[in-house]
Backbone bond lengths (Angstrom), bond angles and torsions (degrees), N, CA, C in turn:
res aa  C-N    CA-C-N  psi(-1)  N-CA   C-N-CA  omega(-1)  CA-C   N-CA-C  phi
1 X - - - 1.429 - - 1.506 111.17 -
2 X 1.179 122.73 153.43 1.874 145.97 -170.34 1.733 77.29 -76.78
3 X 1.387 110.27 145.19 1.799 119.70 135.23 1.442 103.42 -123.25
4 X 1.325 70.35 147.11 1.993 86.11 -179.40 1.265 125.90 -54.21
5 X 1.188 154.48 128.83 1.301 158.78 144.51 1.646 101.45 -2.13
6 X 1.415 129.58 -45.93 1.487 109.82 -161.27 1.470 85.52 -93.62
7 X 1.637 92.53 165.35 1.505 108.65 163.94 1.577 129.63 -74.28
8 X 0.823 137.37 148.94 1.702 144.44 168.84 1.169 96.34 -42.39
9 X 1.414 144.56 138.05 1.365 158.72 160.12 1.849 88.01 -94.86
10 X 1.215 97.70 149.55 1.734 104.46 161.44 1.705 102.54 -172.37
11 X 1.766 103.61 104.93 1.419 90.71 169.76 1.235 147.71 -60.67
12 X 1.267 107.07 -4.29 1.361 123.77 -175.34 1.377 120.49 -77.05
13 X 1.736 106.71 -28.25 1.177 104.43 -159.52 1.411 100.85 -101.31
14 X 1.307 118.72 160.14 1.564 123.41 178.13 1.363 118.27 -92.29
15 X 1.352 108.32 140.49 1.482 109.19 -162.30 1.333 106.67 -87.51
16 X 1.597 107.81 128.96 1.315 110.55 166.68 1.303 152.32 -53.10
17 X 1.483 123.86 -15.01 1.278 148.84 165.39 1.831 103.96 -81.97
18 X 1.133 144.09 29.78 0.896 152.88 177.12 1.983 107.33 -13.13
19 X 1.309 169.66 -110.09 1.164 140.82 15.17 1.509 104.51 -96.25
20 X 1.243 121.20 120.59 1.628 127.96 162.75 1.785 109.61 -71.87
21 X 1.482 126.03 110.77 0.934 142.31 -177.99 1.925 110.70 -70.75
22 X 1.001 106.26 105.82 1.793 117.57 177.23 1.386 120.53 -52.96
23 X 1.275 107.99 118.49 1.410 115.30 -157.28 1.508 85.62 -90.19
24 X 1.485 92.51 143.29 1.707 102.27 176.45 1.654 106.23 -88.04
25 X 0.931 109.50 123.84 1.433 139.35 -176.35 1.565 125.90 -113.09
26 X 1.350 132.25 118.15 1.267 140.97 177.35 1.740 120.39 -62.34
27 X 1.469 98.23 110.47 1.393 94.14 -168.99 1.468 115.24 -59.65
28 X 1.989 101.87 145.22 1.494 106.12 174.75 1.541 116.06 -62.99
29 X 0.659 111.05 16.29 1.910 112.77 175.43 1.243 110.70 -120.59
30 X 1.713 124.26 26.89 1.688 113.70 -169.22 2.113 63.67 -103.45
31 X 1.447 79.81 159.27 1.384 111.94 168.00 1.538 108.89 175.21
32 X 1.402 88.21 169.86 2.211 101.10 -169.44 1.633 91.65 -82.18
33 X 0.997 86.95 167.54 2.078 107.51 -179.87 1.383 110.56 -131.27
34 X 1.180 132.83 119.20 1.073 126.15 171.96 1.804 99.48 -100.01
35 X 0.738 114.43 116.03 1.616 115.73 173.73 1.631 126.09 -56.24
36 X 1.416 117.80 170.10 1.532 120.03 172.10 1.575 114.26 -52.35
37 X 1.366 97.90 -41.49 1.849 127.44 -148.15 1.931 95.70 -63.18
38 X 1.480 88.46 -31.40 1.797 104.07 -135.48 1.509 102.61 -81.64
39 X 1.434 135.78 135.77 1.339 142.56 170.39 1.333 112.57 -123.98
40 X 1.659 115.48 97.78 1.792 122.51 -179.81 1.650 97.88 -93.92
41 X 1.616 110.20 135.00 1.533 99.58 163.29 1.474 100.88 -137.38
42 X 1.494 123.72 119.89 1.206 130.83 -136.97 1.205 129.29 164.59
43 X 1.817 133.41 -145.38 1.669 145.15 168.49 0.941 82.37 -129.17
44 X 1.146 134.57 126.36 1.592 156.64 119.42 1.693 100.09 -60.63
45 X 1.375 122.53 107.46 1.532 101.63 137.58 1.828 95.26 -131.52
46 X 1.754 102.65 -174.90 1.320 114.20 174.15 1.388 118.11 -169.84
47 X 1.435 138.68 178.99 1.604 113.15 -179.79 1.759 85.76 -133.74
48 X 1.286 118.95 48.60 1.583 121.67 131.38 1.173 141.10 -129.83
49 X 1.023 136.96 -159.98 1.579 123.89 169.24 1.958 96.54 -73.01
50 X 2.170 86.18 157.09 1.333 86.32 173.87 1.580 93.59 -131.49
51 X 1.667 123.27 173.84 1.065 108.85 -177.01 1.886 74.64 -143.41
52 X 1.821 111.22 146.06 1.004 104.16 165.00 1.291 115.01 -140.71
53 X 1.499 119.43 122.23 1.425 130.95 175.91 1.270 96.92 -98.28
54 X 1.182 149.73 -54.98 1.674 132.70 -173.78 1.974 114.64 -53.22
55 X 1.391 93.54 -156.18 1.509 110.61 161.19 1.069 117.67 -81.31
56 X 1.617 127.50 150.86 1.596 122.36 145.37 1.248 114.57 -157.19
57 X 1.474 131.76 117.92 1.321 133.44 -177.40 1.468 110.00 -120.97
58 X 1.452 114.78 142.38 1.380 130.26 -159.69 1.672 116.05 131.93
59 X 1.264 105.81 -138.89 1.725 107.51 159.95 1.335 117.85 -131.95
60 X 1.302 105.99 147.20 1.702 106.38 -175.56 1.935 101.85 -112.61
61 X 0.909 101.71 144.69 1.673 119.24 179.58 1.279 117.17 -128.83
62 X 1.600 113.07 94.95 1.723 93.44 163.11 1.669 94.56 -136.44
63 X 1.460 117.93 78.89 1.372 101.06 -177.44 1.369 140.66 -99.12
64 X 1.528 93.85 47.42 1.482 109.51 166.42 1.350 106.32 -148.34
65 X 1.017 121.91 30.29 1.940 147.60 138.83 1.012 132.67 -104.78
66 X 1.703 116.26 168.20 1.433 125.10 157.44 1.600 114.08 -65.97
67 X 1.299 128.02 173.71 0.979 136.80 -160.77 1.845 96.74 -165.31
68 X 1.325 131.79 79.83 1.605 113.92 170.55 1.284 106.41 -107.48
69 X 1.093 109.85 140.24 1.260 120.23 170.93 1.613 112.02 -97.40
70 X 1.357 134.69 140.90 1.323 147.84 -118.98 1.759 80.40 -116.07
71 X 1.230 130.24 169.82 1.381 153.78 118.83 1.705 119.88 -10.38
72 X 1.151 112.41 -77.88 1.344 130.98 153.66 1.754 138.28 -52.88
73 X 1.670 97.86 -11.23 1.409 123.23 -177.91 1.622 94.16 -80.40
74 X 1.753 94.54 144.44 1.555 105.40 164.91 1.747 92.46 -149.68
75 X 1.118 105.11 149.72 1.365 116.32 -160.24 1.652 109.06 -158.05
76 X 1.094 83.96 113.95 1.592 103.49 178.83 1.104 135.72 -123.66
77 X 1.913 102.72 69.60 1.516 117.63 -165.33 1.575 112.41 -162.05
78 X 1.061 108.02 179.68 1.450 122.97 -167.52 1.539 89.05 -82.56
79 X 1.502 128.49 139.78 1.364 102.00 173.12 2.158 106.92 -137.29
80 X 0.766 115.22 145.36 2.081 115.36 -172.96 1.513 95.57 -133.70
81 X 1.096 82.36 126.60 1.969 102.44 172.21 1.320 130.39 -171.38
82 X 0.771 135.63 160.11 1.637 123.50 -173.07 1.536 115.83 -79.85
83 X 0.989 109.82 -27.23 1.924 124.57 166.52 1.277 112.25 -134.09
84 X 1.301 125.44 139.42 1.470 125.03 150.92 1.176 102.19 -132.22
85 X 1.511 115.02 166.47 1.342 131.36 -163.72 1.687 90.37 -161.37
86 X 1.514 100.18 105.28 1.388 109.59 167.18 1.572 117.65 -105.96
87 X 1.585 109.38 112.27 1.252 105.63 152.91 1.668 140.51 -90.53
88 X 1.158 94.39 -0.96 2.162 125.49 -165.16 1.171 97.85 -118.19
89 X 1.250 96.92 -163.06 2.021 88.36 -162.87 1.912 78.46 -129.83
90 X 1.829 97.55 156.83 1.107 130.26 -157.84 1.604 99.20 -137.53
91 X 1.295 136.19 126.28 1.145 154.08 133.87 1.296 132.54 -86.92
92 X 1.378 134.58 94.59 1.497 138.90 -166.54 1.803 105.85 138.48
93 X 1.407 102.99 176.40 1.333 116.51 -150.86 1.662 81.09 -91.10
94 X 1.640 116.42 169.49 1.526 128.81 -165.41 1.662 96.62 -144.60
95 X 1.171 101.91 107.19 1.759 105.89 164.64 1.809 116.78 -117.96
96 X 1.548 94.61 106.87 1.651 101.91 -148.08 1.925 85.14 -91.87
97 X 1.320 140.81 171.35 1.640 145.11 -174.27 1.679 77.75 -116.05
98 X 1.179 113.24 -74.18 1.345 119.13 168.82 1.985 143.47 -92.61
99 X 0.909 84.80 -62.99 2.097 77.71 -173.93 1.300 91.13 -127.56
100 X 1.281 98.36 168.12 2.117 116.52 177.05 1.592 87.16 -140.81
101 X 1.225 146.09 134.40 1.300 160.75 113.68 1.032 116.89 -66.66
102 X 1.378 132.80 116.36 1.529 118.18 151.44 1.781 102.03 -134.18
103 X 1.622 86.83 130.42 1.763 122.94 -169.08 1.656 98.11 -68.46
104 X 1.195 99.78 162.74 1.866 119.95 -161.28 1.489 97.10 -56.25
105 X 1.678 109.99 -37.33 1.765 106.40 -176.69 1.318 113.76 -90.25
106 X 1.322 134.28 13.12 1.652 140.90 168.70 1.375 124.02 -90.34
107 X 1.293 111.74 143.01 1.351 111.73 174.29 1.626 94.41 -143.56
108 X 1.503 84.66 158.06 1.515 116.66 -176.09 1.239 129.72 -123.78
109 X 1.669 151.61 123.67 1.168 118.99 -148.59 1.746 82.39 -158.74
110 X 1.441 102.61 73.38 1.430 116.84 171.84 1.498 120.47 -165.40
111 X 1.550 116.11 -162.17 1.474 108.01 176.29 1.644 104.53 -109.11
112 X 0.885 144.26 161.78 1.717 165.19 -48.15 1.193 115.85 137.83
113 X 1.783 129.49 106.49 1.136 119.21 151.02 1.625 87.10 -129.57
114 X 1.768 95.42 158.48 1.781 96.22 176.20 1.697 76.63 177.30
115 X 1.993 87.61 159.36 1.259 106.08 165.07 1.606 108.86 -88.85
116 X 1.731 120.90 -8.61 1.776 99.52 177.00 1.461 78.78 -170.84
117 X 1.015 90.65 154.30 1.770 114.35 -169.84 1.608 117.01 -161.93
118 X 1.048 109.52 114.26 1.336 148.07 177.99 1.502 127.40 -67.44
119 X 1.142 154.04 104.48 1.396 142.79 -147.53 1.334 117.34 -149.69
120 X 1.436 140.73 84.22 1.548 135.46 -140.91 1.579 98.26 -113.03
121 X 1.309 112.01 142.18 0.774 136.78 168.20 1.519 118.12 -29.54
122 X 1.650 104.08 100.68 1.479 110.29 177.51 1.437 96.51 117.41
123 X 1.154 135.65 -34.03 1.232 119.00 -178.28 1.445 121.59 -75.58
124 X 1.317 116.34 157.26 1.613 119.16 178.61 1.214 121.67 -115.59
125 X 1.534 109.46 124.74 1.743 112.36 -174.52 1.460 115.39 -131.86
126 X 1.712 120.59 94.89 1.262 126.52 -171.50 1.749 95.98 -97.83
127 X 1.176 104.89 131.71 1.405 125.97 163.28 1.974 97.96 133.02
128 X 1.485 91.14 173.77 1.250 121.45 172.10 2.074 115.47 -44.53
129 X 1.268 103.63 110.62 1.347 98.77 155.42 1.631 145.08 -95.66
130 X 1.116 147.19 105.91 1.584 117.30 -174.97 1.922 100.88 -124.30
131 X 0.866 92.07 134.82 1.669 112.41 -177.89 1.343 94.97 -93.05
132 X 0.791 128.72 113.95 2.034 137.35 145.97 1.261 119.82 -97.29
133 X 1.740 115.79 140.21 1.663 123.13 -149.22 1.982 70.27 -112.91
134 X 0.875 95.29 128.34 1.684 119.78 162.08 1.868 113.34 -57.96
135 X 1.148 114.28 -46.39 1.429 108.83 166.60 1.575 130.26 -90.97
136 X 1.254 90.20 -6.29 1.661 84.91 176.48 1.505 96.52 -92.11
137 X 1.753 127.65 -40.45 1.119 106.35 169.04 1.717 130.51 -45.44
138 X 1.511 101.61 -34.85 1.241 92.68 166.31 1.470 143.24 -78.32
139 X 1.382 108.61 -19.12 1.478 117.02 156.50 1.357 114.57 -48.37
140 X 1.570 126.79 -62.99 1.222 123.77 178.51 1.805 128.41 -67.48
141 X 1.052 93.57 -23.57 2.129 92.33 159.74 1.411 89.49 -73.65
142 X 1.101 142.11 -35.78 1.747 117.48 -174.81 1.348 115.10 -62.50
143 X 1.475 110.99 -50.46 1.457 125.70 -176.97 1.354 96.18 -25.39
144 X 2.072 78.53 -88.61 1.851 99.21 178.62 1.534 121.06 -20.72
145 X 0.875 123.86 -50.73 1.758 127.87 173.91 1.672 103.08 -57.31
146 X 0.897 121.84 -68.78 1.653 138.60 175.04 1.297 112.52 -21.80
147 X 1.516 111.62 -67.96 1.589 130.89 -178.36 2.113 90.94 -67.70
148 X 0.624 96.05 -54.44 1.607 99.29 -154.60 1.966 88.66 -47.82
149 X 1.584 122.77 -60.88 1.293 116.40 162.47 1.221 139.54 -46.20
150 X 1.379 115.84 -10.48 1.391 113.13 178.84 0.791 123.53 -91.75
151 X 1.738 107.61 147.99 1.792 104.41 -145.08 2.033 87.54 -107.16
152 X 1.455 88.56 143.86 1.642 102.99 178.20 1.333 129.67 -93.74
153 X 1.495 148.16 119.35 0.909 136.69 -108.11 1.676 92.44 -95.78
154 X 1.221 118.07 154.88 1.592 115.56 -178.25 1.554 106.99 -53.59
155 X 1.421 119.11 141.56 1.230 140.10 160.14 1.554 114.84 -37.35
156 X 1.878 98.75 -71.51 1.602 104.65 -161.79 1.541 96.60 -59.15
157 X 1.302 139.23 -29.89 1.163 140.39 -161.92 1.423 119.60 -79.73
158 X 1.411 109.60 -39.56 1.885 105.31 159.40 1.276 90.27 -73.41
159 X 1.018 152.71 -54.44 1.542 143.94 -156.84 1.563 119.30 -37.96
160 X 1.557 79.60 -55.89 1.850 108.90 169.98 1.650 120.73 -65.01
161 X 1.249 114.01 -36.28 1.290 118.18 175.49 1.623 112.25 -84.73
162 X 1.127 132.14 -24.85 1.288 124.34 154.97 1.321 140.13 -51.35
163 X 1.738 86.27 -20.07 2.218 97.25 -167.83 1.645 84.81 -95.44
164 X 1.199 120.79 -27.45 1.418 106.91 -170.90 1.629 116.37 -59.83
């Protein structure tokens, strides 16, 4: 038998040539710049990466970002972020969500909390460190919850079972 020149239409079926249209998306490498030039004294926060080669004294907040501080960066503040990566020198306390790096030419001259921290050869880090494991903290808020619910057995009732 002849088939026709056109193709079978069938709404049902899904067309194979699909094209999925590319969602425009903000590249993972946009982040703020603080320049050589630049002197902030102040709160810095932001909800992208920041990179700082100038000055900045006060506190910086980005704690659900990176945070690097530049070569040329000096920073003289309390600083919270989910990563930092110091190559410049830093004065003030460091509360990392996740990692702290600091590169062979960085120094650090504060106290330290982070879940992992990184320390290369040549760099200098005076103050207090404490590493906290993310799941063991969470094991122990469970405990704590656990004990705190558990029910204690009535008083009069060992009381009573003792005289017996």
């Amino acid at each position: 038998m002849l088939q026709s020149p056109e193709p079978k239409y069938s709404p049902n079926a899904a067309p194979t040539n699909s094209y999925t249209p590319v969602k425009p998306a903000t590249s993972p490498m946009d982040q703020a710049h603080i320049g050589r030039t630049l002197a902030i004294k102040g709160e810095v926060t932001g909800a992208e990466s920041l990179f700082i080669d100038g000055r900045v004294e006060g506190t910086i907040s980005f704690p659900d970002n990176r945070v690097t501080i530049g070569r040329n960066g000096n920073v003289a503040a309390n600083i919270t972020a989910k990563e930092l990566v110091i190559m410049g020198k830093v004065l003030g306390n460091v509360d990392c969500a996740d990692r702290l790096d600091i590169r062979s030419e960085g120094v650090l001259s504060g106290d330290v909390i982070t879940h992992r921290i990184s320390v290369e050869e040549g760099a200098i880090l005076k103050g207090g460190v404490e590493v906290r494991n993310a799941e063991k903290k969470d094991q122990k808020t469970q405990a704590q919850i656990q004990a705190q619910y558990k029910p204690e057995p009535p008083k009069a009732m060992a009381a009573a079972a003792g005289n017996a």
